[in-house]
N, C-alpha and C positions, 0 to 999 in steps of 0.2 A: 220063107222059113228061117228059125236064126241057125245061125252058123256056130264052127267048133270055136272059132278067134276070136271075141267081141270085143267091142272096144265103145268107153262110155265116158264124155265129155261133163265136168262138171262144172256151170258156170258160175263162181259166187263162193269164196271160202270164209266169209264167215259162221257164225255160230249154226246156222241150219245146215250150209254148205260142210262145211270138216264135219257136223253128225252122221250127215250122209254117206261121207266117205267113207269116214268110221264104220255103219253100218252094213259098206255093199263090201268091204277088205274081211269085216267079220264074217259075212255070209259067203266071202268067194265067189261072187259075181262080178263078172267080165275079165277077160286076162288081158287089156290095156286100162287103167283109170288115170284119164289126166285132168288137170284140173287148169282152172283159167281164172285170176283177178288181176285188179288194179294193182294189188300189193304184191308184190312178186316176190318180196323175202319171204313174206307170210306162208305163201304156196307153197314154196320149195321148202321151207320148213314143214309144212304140213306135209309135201310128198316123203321129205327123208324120215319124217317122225310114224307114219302109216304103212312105208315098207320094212318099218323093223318088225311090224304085226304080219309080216305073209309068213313066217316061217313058222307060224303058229294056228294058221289058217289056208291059205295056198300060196302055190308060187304064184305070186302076179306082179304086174307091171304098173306102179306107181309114182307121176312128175306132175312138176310143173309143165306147165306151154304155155301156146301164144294160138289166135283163135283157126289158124292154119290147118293147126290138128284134126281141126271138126271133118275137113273131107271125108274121110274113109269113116267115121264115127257111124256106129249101130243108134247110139242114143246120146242126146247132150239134152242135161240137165240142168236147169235154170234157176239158181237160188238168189243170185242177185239183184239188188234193192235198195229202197232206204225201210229200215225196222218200222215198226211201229209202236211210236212211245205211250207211256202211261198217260190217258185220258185221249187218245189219239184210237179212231176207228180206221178199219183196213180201208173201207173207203175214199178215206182222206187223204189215200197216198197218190190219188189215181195220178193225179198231174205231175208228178216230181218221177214215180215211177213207169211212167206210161213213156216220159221221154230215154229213160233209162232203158227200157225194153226196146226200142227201136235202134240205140246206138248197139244194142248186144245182135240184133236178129242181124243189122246190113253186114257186120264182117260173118257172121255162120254162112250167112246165103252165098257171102261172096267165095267162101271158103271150097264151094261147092257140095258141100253135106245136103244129104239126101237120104237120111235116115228117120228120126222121130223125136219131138221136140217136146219135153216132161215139164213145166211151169208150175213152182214152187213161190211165185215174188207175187207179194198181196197187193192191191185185190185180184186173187189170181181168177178172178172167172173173166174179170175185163182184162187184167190183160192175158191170158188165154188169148182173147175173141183177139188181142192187140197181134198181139204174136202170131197168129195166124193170119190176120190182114200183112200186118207187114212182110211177111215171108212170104205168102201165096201161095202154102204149101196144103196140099190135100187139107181138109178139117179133118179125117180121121188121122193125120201122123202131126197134128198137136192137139198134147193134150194137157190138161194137170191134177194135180192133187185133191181138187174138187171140195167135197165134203170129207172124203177118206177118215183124216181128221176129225172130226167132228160126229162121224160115225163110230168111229172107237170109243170116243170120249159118253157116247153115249151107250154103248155096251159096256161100258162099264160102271156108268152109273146104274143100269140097269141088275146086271149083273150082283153089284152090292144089295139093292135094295128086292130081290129075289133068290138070292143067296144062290148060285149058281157062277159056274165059271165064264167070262164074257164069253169065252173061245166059242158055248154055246147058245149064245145071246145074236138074233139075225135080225137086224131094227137098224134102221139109217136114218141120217138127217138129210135132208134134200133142201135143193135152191142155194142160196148162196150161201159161201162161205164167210159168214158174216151174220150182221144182227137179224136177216131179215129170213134167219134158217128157220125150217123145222122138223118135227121129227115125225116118220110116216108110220104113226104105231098101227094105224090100221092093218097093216101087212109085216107088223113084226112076230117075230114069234122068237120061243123058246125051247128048246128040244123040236121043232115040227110044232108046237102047241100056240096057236094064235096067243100074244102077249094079254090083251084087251079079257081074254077069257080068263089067262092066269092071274091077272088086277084083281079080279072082278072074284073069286076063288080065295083071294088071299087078302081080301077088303083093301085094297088100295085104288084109292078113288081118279076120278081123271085129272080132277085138281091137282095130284100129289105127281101123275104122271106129265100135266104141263110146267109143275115145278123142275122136273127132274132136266124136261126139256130147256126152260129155262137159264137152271145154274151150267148146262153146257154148252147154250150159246156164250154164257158169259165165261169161262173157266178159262179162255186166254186172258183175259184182262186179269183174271184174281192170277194167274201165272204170272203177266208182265209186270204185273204191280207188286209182287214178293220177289224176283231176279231178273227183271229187265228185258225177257224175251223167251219165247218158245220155242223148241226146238227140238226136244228128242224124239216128243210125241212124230212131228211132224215129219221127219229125218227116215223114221223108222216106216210109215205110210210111202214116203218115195220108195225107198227100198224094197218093198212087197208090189209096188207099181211097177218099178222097174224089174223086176226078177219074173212079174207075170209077160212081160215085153221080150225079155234077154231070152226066160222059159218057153218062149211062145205055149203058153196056158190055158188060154181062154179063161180064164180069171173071172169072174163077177165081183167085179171094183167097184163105190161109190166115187166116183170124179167128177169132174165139170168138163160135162160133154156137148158136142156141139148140138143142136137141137134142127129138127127135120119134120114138124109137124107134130114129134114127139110132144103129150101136155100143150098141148097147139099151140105149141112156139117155136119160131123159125130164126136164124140170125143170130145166137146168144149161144155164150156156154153157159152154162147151169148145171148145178151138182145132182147127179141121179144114179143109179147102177148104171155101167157098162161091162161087155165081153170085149177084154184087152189081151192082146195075143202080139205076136211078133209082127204086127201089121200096124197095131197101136191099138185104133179104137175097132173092132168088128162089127157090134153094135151096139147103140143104146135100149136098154130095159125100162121099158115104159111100166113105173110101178103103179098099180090101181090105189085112186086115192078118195078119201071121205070129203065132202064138202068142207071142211074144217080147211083139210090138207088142199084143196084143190087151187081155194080162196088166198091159202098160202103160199102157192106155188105162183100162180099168177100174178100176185103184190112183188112176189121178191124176182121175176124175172121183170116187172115194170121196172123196178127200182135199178137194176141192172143194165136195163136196156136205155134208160135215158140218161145213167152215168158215161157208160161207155161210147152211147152215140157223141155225149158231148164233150166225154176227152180226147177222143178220136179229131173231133168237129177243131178244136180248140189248138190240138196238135199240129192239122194239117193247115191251119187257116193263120 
């Protein structure tokens, strides 16, 4: 169960890292947030510039550290990376970021933390699956960001083009966080009302609805290519991931969840609904999918599973 004191470790302060922050100091989640990078002015500027916000939102307790802190941590949070530049897919980071995610897990483990480990650093379903090997920690207390992302991005396109508020928009994208997503309208809906029914009511074709899917696999790249990088969308996904954690919630979250036979795939994280609570992951939600989606699901967990075996393969070898 979570407790009255929390306390949440964030690893990584740049641009996605301080949105985060930004966004758990605005919501008053957890009364310890420390934070951890290379840059240590950076930090500590970040911590003095985010506790002049508690007195406007709660008292809480905002610094720098060093990765020591992580012991007693309820949550540490993972944004660090190398970006991903324009013309550059999340894919392509595995190898520069796969060794980067191993130097961050041996001092957490070492640190003795034993809490639940949130992966925000792309491509976050490999290293998810990385973070997890290297820690050796339960698969349900690491998890990440998944689709979460990308499930927004698509309530709200959805949202626009049925004129309706996303808030009431329930449609996710599944499989990887990356080119090889997609969206599972089969099981979307709108107010309770199957989406595929209201298309079809309001003449909008499936063409128009694989477009829609489409421009929001692509919508980080038309982001990175107008300011260099994403972030609030994403920032603002941790923060609702971690508040259903800190909440103990039971939450039904799109993340990249470890797989159990789920979509008959074992070994991979992959992005799908879960029930996240103060334990992390409770369970995953095995959404029912049409042959279209099914065809899709098993392409992008191939694709996933023979990146990752071989940045794993490449790491260790």
């Amino acid at each position: 169960m979570s407790k009255n004191h929390q306390k949440v470790v964030l690893v990584g302060d740049g641009a996605v890292g301080s949105s985060y922050a930004y966004a758990m100091v605005q919501q008053g989640l957890a009364e310890e947030f420390a934070i951890i990078d290379l840059s240590k002015e950076r930090t500590e500027g970040d911590a003095l510039d985010l506790e002049d916000a508690t007195p406007f939102t709660a008292p809480k307790l905002v610094y720098a550290a060093d990765y020591d802190t992580c012991k007693d941590a309820d949550l540490v949070v993972i944004t660090a990376g190398a970006p991903q530049k324009p013309g550059e897919t999340r894919l392509d980071l595995v190898d520069k970021n796969m060794k980067i995610m191993k130097s961050i897990i041996e001092p957490i483990k070492a640190s003795g933390f034993d809490g639940i480990i949130l992966v925000a650093a792309n491509p976050v379903d490999i290293l998810t699956y990385a973070a997890q090997k290297f820690s050796g920690f339960p698969k349900h207390k690491v998890i990440s960001s998944g689709t979460s992302l990308d499930s927004a991005r698509l309530r709200v396109a959805l949202a626009k083009k049925f004129n309706v508020s996303p808030v009431d928009v329930m449609a996710n994208i599944l499989g990887e966080h990356g080119d090889t997503e997609f969206a599972a309208y089969s099981s979307a809906t709108i107010g309770g009302k199957p989406l595929l029914d209201m298309a079809k009511e309001a003449g909008v074709s499936m063409d128009e609805l694989l477009q829609i899917e489409d421009e929001v696999r692509h919508k980080a790249y038309e982001i990175i290519n107008r300011k260099g990088a994403t972030y609030y969308g994403v920032a603002t996904a941790l923060m609702r991931i971690s508040r259903a954690i800190l909440r103990d919630e039971n939450a039904v979250l799109p993340i990249a969840a470890p797989m159990n036979g789920e979509y008959g795939l074992d070994d991979i994280y992959i992005g799908t609904p879960a029930v996240i609570n103060a334990q992390g992951i409770d369970r995953v939600i095995e959404v029912p999918l049409d042959e279209r989606e099914t065809k899709a699901m098993a392409a992008s967990a191939k694709t996933l599973k023979e990146i990752a075996t071989a940045g794993m393969a490449k790491l260790q070898g």
